[in-house]
C-alpha positions in Angstrom: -59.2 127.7 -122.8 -57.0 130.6 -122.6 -53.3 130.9 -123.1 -52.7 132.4 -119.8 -54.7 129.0 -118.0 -52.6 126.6 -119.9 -49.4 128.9 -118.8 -50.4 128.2 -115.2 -51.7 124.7 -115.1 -48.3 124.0 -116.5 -46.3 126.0 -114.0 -48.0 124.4 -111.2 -48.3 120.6 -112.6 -44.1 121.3 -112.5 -43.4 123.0 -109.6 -46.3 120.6 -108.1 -46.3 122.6 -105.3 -49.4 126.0 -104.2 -46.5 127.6 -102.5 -43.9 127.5 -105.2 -46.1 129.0 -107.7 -47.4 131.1 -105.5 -44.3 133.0 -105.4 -43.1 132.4 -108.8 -46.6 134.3 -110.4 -46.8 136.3 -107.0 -49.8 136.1 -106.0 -51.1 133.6 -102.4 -50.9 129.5 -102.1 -55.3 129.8 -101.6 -55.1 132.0 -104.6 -53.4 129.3 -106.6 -55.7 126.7 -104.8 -58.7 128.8 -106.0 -57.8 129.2 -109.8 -56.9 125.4 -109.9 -60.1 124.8 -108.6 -62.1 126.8 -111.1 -60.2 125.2 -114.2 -61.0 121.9 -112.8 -64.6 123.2 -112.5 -64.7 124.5 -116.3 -63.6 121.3 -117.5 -65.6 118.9 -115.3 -62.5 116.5 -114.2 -60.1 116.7 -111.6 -56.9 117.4 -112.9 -54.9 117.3 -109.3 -54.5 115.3 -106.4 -54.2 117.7 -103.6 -51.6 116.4 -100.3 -51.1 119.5 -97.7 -47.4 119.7 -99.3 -47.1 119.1 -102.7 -50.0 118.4 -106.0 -49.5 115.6 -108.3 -51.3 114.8 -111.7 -54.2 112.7 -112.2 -55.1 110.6 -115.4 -56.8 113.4 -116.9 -54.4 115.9 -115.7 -51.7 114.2 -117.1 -53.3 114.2 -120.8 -54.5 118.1 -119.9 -50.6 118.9 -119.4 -48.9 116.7 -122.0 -51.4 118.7 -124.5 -50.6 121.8 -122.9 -47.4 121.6 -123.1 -47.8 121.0 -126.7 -50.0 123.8 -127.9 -47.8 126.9 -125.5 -44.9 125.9 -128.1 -46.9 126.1 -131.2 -47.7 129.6 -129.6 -44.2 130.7 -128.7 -43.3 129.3 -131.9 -45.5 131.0 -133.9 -44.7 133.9 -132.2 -40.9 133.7 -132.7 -41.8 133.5 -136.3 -43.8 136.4 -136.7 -41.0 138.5 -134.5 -38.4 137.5 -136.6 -40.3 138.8 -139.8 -40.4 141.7 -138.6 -36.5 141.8 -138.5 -36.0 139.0 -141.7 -38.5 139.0 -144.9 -40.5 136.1 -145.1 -43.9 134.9 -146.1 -46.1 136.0 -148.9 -45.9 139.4 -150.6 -48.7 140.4 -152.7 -48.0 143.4 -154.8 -50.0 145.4 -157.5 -48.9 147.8 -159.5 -49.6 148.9 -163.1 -48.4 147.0 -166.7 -45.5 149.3 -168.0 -43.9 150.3 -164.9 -44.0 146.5 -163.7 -41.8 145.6 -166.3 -39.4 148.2 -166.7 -39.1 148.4 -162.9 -41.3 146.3 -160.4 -40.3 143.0 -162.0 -36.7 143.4 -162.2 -36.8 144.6 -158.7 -38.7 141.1 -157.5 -36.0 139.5 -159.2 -33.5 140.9 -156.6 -35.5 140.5 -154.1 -36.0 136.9 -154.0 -32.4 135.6 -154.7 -31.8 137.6 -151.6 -34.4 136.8 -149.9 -35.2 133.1 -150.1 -38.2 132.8 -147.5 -40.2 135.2 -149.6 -43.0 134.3 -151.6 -43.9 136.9 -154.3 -47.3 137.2 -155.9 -47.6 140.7 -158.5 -50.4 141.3 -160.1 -50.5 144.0 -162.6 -53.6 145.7 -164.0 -54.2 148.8 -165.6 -55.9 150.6 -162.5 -55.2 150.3 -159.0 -57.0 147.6 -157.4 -58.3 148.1 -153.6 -55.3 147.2 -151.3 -58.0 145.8 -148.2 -60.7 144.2 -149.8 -58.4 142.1 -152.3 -55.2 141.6 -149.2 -52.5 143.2 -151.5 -49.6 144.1 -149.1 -48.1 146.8 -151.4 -49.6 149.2 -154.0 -47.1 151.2 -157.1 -49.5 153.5 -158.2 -49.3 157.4 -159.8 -50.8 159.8 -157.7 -52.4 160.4 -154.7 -54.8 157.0 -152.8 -58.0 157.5 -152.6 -58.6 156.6 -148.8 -56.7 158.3 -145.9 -56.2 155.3 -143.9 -53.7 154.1 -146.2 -50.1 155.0 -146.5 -47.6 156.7 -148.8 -44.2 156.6 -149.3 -43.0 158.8 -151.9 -40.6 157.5 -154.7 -40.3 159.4 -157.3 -41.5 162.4 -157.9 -43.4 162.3 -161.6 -45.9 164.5 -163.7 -47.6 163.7 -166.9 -47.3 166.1 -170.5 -48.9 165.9 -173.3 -46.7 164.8 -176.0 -46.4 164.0 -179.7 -43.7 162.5 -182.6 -42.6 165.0 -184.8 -44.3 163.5 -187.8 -47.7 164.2 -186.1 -47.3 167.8 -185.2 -45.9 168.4 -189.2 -49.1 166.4 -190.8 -51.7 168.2 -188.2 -50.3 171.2 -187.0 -49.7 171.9 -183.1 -52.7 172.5 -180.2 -51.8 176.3 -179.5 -54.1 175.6 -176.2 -55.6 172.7 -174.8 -59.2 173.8 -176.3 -57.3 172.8 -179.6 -56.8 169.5 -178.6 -60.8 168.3 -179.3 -59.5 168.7 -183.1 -56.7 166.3 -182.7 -56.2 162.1 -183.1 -55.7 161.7 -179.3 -54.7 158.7 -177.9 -56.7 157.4 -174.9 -55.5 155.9 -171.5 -59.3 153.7 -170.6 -58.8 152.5 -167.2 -61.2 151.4 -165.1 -62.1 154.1 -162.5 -61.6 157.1 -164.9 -63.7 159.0 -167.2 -61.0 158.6 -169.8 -62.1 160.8 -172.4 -61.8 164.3 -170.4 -58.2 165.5 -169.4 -57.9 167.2 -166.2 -54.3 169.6 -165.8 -52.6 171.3 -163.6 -50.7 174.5 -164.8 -48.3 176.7 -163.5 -51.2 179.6 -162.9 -53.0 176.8 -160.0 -55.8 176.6 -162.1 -57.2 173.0 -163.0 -58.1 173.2 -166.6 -60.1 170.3 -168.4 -60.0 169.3 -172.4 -62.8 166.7 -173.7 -60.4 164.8 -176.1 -61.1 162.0 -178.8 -59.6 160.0 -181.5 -59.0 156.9 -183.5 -56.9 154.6 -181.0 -57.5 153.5 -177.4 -56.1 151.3 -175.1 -55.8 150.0 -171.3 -51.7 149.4 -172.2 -49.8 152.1 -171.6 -46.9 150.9 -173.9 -49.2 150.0 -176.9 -50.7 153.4 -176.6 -47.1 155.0 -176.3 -45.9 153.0 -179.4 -48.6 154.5 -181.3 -47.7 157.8 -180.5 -44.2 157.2 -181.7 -45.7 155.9 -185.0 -47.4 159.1 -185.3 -51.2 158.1 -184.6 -51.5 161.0 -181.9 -51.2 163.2 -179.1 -51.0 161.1 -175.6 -51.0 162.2 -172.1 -47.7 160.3 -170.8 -45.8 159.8 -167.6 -42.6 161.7 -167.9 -40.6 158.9 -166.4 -41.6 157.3 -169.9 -41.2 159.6 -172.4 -38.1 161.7 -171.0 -35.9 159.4 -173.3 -38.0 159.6 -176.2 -37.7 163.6 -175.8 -34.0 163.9 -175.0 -33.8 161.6 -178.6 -36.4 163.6 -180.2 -38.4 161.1 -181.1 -41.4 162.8 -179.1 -41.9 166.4 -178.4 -43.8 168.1 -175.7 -47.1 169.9 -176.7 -48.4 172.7 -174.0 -45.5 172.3 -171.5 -47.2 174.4 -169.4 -50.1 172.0 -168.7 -49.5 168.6 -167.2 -50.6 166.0 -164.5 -49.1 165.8 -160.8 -48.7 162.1 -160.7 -45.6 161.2 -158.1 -45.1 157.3 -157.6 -46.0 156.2 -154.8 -45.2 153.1 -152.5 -48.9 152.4 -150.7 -49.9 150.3 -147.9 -52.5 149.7 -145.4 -50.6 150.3 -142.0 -47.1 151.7 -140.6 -46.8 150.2 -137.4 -46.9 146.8 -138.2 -44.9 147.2 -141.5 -43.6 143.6 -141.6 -39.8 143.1 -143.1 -40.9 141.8 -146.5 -43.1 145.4 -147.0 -40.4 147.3 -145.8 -37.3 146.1 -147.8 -38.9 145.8 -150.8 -39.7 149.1 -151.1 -36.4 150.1 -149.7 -34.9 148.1 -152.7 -37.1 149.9 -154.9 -36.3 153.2 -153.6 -32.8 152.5 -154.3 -33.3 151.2 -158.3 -35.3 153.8 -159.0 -33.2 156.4 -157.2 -30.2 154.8 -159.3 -31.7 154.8 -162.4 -32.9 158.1 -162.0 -29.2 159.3 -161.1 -28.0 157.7 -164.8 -31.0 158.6 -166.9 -33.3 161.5 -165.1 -36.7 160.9 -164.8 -38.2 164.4 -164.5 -37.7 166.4 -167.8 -36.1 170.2 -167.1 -37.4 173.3 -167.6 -34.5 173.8 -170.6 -35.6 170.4 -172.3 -39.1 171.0 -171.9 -39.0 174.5 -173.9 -36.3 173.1 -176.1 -38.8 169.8 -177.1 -41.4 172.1 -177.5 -39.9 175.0 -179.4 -38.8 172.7 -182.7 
């Protein structure tokens, strides 16, 4: 039975009268008559007495309405809730994102989120590759670079690139790549995530051309911060988000090997569809907008053009 049946069975059961509801829904009194007559029909009982002024329930109609009446404000009150979280987050929010940046940002962000947010349910699931927003009903994707799919969408965060990078005691044991051909005779330190062939680098450089390096080496790892720990310790040459290592080159601790090559690899905020962007989707990544704007304000992200010749000039 439809919604819009129960809707008029229940306007005419209490205006009991063709006429009144006639008018109210504006359509004719035999019009009204007609549609009462095909409910009755569908359901095989007669659900109104008929006089030639007003209707009145029968037995059956009385259960038909008192059930009716029932069901039409579980509707309007599940609408009302799915309205309002459009305006006020609430529900479950399933987020994915990767390990490192989960802790240093994602979680801390969730923290907020909730104490502000009480009717919010937050599940985040961290892995070391994106996992496919649809198929596994993840609201909200953090992930480096651009998705892989059109039909989703992006909302840039932060706009991020990854260098290739070593500690200092490295580069004085083994020398310094002079070109990224020079790298297949280094320790390199391998990212091995899922989707990727992880054992060729792909670049972008400043002449638009999309140079490629088969690299190899003693260490690998699905954890970004394990692998950047060894690369402090002096294991290797990583490829490295800068968001991660731009305190570790300001310190020197790390320097930056072949500036002039590196990854495109903003952060993005990712999700299925725009125009139903519920409340709990859309503040969140406000909020992290915001943190990671502010943090970037204190400690910059992106590493300049001075520190990146200074880091890999020593």
């Amino acid at each position: 039975m439809s919604e819009s049946d129960l809707g008029f069975f229940v306007l005419l059961a209490r205006r009991g009268s063709f006429v009144e509801t006639a008018r109210e829904i504006g359509i004719t009194a035999s019009a009204v008559s007609r549609r009462l007559a095909r409910l009755e029909s569908r359901l095989g009982v007669r659900l109104m007495n008929r006089t030639t002024r007003r209707v009145s329930l029968t037995g059956e109609g009385e259960v038909y309405f008192g059930k009716a009446v029932r069901l039409l404000g579980e509707i309007d009150e599940l609408e009302n809730r799915l309205r309002s979280g459009q305006e006020m987050p609430s529900g479950l929010l399933r987020i994915n994102a990767t390990f490192g940046f989960s802790r240093e940002y994602i979680a801390p962000t969730v923290s907020v989120f909730c104490e502000t947010y009480p009717d919010v349910e937050v599940q985040l699931v961290v892995t070391d590759a994106p996992m496919n927003l649809i198929e596994q009903a993840f609201d909200l994707n953090i992930r480096f670079g651009n998705p892989p799919t059109s039909n989703l969408i992006q909302r840039l965060l932060q706009r991020n690139r990854r260098f290739l990078c070593a500690s200092p005691t490295y580069l004085a044991k083994h020398g310094t790549p002079a070109d990224v051909s020079d790298l297949s005779r280094h320790n390199c330190i391998v990212l091995r995530q899922e989707h990727d062939i992880y054992d060729i680098w792909r670049f972008d450089d400043r002449a638009g051309d999309n140079p490629s390096a088969r690299v190899n080496g003693r260490l690998s790892t699905n954890d970004g911060e394990m692998a950047r720990e060894w690369m402090l310790g002096g294991h290797g040459i990583m490829l490295r988000s800068e968001w991660d290592i731009a305190p570790h080159v300001r310190e020197g601790r790390l320097r930056v090997v072949l500036p002039e090559y590196f990854q495109t690899a903003n952060i993005l905020a990712v999700y299925p569809e725009r125009h139903h962007l519920t409340a709990k989707v859309r503040v969140f990544v406000d909020l992290l907008n915001e943190r990671i704007r502010d943090a970037n304000a204190n400690v910059p992200f992106q590493i300049s053009d001075r520190e990146l010749n200074w880091a890999s000039e020593k």
